[in-house]
N, C-alpha and C positions, 0 to 999 in steps of 0.2 A: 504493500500500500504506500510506504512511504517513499519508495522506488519509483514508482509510478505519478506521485504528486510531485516530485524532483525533476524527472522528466518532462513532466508537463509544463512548472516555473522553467524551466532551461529552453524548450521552444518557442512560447511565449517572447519572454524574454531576448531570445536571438532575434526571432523573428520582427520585434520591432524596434530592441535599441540594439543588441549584442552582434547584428551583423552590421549594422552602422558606423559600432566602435571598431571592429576588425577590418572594417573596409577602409575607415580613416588611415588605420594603421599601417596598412599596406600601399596606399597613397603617397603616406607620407614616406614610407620604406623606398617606393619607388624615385620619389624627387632625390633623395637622399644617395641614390645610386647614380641615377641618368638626372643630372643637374636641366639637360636640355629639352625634358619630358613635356614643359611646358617653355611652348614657342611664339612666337607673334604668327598670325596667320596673314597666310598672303593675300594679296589683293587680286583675284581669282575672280572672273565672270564667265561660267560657260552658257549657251544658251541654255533658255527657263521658258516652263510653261508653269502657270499659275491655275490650280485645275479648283472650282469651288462648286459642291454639290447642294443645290438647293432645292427645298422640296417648301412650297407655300409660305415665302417668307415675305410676302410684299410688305408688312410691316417696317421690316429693317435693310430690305436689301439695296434702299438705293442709297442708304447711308454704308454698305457693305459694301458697292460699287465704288462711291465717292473716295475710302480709305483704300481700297483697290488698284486706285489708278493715279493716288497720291506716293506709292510706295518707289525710293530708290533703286532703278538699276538702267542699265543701258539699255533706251528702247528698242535698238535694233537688235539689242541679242531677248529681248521679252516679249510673249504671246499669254493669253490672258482663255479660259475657257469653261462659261458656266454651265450648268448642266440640271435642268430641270425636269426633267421625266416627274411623270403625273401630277404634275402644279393642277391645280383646280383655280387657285387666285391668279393676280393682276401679275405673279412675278416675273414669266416669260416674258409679256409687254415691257415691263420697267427696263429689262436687259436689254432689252431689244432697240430700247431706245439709244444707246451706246456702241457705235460702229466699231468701238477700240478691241470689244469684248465680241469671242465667239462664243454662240448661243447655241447646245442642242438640246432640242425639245420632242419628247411624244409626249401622247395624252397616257398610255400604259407605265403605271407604277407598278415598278421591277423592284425598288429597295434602291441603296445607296451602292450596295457593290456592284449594280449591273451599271447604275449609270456611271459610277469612276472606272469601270472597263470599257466603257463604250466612249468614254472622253480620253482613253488612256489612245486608243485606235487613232486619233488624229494627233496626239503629241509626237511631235517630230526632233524634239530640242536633245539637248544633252541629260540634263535635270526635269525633275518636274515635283512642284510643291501642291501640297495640299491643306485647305484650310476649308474650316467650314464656316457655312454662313452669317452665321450669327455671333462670330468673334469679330474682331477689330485688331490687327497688327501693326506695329511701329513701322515707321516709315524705312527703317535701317533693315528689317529684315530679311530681306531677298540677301543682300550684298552680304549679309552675318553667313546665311548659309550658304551660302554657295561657297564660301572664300573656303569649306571645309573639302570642297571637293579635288583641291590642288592635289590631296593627297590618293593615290591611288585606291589605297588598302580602306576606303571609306565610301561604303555605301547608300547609307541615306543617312539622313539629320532629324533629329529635331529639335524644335524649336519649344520654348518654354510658356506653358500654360500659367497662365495668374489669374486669380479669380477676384470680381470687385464686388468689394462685400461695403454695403453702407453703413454709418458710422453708427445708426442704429438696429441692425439687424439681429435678426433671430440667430437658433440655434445651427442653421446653414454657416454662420461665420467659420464653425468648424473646420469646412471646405479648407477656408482659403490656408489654415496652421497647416490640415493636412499636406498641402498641395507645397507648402513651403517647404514642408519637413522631405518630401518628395524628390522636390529638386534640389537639395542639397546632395540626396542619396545619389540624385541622376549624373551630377557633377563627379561623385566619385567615382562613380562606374565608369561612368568615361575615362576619366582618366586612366581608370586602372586598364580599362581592356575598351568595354561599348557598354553602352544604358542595354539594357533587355525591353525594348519594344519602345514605337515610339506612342504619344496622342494626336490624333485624330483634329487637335484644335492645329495644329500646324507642324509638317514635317514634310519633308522632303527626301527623293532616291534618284535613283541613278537610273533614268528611263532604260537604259537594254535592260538593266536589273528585275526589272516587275515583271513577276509571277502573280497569275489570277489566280486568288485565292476563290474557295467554293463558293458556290450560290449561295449555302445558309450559312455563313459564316457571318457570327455576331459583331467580333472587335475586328471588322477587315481593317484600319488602319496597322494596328496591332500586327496582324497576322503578316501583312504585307512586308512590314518592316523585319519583321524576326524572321522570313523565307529568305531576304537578304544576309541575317546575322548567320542562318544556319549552312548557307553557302562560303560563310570565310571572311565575309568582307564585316567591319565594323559599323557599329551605329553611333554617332556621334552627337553630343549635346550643346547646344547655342543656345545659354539662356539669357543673350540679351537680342536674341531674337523671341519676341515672344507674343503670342495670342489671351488679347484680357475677353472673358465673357462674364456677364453679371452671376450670380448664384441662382440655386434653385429655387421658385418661390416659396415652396415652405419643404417643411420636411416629407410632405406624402409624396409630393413632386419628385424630390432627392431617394428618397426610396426607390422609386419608379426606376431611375436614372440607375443605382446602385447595386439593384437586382438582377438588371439587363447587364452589365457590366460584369458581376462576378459569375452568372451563367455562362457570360462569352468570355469566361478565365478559365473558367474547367474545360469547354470546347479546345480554347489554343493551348492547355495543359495537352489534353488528348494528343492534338494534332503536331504536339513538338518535339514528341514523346523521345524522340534520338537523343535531346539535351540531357538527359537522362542520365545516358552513355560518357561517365569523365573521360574517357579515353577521347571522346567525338571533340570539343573542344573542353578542355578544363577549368578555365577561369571562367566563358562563358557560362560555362553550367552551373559553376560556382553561383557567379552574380545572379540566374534563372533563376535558380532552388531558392536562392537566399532572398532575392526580392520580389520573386511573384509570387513563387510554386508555395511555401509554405504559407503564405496568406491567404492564396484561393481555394486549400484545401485544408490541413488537418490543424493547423492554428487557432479558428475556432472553438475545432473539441477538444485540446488541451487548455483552454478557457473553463472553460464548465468541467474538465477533470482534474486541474488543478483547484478550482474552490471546492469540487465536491469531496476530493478527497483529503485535503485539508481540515473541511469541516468534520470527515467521519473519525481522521486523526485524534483532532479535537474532543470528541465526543467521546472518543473512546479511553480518555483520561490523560492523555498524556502530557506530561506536565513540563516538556521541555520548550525553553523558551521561543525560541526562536519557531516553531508550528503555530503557537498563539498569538505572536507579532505577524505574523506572516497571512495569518487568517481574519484578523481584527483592520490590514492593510487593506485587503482584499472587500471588506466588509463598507471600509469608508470610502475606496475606492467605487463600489457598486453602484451603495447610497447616494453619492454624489450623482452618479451616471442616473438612478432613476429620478432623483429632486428635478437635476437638470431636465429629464423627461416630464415633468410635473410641470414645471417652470415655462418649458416650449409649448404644451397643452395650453396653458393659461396667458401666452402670450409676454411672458414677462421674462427678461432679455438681463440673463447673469454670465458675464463670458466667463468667470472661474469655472462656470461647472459645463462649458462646451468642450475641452476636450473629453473627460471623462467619457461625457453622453456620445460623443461624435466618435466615440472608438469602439464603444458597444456598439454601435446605430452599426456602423461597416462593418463589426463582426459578424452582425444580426444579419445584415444582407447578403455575406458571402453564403451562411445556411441557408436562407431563401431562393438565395442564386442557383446553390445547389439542386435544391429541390424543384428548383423552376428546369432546368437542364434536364433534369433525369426524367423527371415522371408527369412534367407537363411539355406543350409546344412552343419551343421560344420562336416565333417569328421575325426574320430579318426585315419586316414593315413593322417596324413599331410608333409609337405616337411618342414625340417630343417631350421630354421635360417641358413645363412652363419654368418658364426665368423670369426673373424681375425687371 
C-alpha cells in the first residue's frame, strides 16, 4: 500500500514539476558544454504561404484579414490562403472582398482537416504557416519563423500561444498561468532536442514535409507536426512569434474545449505509438512521455490513488509523520480546488484558489477525454468554444 501511494506522489509529481526541474537541468548541462547552443538567428526568408481555416467567422474575420495583411515579410516571397468550406455566414463574401487573399470555398462541411489539405494542394512556396481565425499575431511573426528554417535539421515551428484574460475574469484566468507554465516547458524542449507537437493557434513546416494526416483525426495541427518530429527533423519554438486569443467564456465552454483536446491526446498517443521505442529517437521520447504521454493518460489515476491511498494509510493508524502531512497537504490542496469551484458557480473571482481548481478542472477533463474517445463518437465537426 505504501508502495503504491509513493509511486503515485512520484508520477504526479514528475509529471508536473519533477520533469521541469530535470529538463532545466539538462539545458543548463547543455549550455555548459556547447557555449554556442544558443545563436542569433539568421535573417532567413524562404517563400511563405499563410494558410487560415475559417469556418462562420464573419464576426471577426475582417479584423483577422486586417492583422493578416499588416504582418512583416517580403511581399514577393508571401501568398496568403483562406479557406472556408461550409461557411453558412457572410465570411466567404468578407474575403472575397480582398484580391491580396486566395479564397476557397464549397458549400460541403468536411471538418478542418479536409479543408487544410485541400489549401495545402495549391501551396507552392517553401514554408507554409498556419493560424487560425480567430487569433490575432504580431506583426514580426512571419520573419520570427521562418528565420528558423536557415537550419536544415528543422522542420516546422511554432509559434507561441498567449491567452488575454481581463483584469476581471473568472476562473478561465487559469488558462493563461497554464499556458505560461507551458511555454516555459516548450523553450526547454527546444532547446534541449524539439517541443513534442506544435498548437494549432500558429505554427508552421516545411511544405515537401506535410503528410495528410487521417480524416478523423482530432488535434491535426498536433499530428501534422509530430509526423514531421517522427521523420528526424526537429520542431522548433519562437515564442516571440506569437498568436493572442481571448479565453473561454466561462468554464462549461473550457470544458467543451478541454474534453475535445485530451480525446485527441489518447488518439495521437495511439497513432505515435513508435515514440515508444527509446531506441527510435531517445530524447525525443524522453520529452513525449515526459510532456504529453503521462498527462493524457495515467496521471490522473495516480491523483485519486495517491489520496486514496494515503487516506486508507491514514486510517489504518499509522502514526508516522510524514503520511499525515502529506495527506492533511492533499486535503487543503482539494478544499481549495473545490471552494474555488464554489466561488466560479457563484460568480465570485478569487485568483489564489485558480490554480488549485484549474489543475483538477484538466485532470477532470483528461478522464472525460478518455471516456469520450473510447466508448463515445468524437466527431472531427465539432462546434467552437464560445470566447469572450
Amino acid at each position: 500500500m505504501k508502495i503504491v501511494f509513493w509511486l503515485s506522489l512520484f508520477i504526479v509529481f514528475y509529471t508536473y514539476l519533477g520533469y521541469g526541474i530535470i529538463l532545466y537541468a539538462l539545458v543548463k548541462l547543455k549550455r555548459w558544454f556547447s557555449k554556442s547552443s544558443i545563436s542569433h538567428k539568421e535573417v532567413f526568408t524562404p517563400t511563405l504561404t499563410l494558410v487560415v481555416a475559417a469556418y462562420n467567422e464573419e464576426d471577426i474575420i475582417e479584423a483577422k484579414i486586417k492583422n493578416t495583411l499588416a504582418l512583416q515579410y517580403p511581399s514577393e516571397k508571401l501568398k496568403f490562403i483562406f479557406v472556408t468550406d461550409g461557411s453558412t455566414d457572410n465570411t466567404p463574401e468578407i474575403i472575397a472582398r480582398h484580391p491580396q487573399i486566395q479564397l476557397l470555398h464549397t458549400p460541403e462541411r468536411s471538418g478542418k482537416i479536409a479543408a487544410v489539405h485541400r489549401a495545402m494542394q495549391q501551396v507552392d512556396t517553401e514554408v507554409v504557416v498556419f493560424t487560425d481565425a480567430n487569433t490575432f499575431i504580431n506583426k514580426e511573426a512571419l520573419l520570427r519563423l521562418a528565420s528558423h528554417y536557415a537550419d536544415k535539421q528543422v522542420g516546422a515551428v511554432s509559434g507561441e500561444k498567449r491567452v488575454e484574460i481581463e483584469t476581471a475574469s473568472d476562473a478561465t484566468a487559469g488558462e493563461g498561468i497554464y499556458w505560461k507554465y507551458e511555454s516555459t516547458l516548450k523553450k526547454w524542449d527546444a532547446e534541449l532536442y524539439s517541443i513534442v507537437g506544435a498548437a494549432g493557434e500558429l505554427f508552421s513546416i516545411r511544405t515537401l514535409l506535410y503528410d495528410p494526416v487521417e480524416p478523423d483525426t482530432i488535434l491535426d495541427d498536433f499530428m501534422i507536426s509530430m509526423k514531421i518530429a517522427i521523420k528526424g527533423y526537429k520542431i522548433a519554438y519562437e515564442p516571440s512569434a506569437y498568436a493572442i486569443e481571448s479565453s473561454s467564456a466561462n468554464m462549461q465552454e473550457e470544458y467543451k474545449r478541454k474534453v475535445r483536446i485530451s480525446a485527441g491526446g489518447i488518439q495521437s498517443i495511439i497513432r505515435t505509438r513508435q515514440l515508444f521505442n527509446p531506441f527510435f529517437n531517445p530524447i525525443l521520447s524522453f520529452e513525449y512521455v515526459s510532456h504529453r504521454v503521462l498527462r493524457w493518460t495515467i496521471t490522473p489515476f495516480f491523483m485519486i490513488f495517491c489520496f486514496l491511498f494515503n487516506l486508507s494509510i491514514v486510517v489504518q493508524g499509522s502514526t508516522t509523520l510524514i503520511y499525515m502531512l502529506s495527506f492533511i497537504a492533499q486535503l487543503c490542496f482539494y478544499g481549495a480546488a473545490m471552494v474555488g469551484w464554489l466561488f466560479e458557480r457563484k460568480q465570485m473571482r478569487i485568483k489564489l484558489l485558480f490554480i488549485p481548481y484549474y489543475f483538477c478542472f484538466m485532470n477532470y477533463c483528461v478522464l472525460a477525454g478518455m471516456k469520450r474517445y473510447f466508448f463515445s463518437n468524437q466527431s472531427v465537426l465539432w462546434d467552437k468554444a464560445k470566447r469572450k
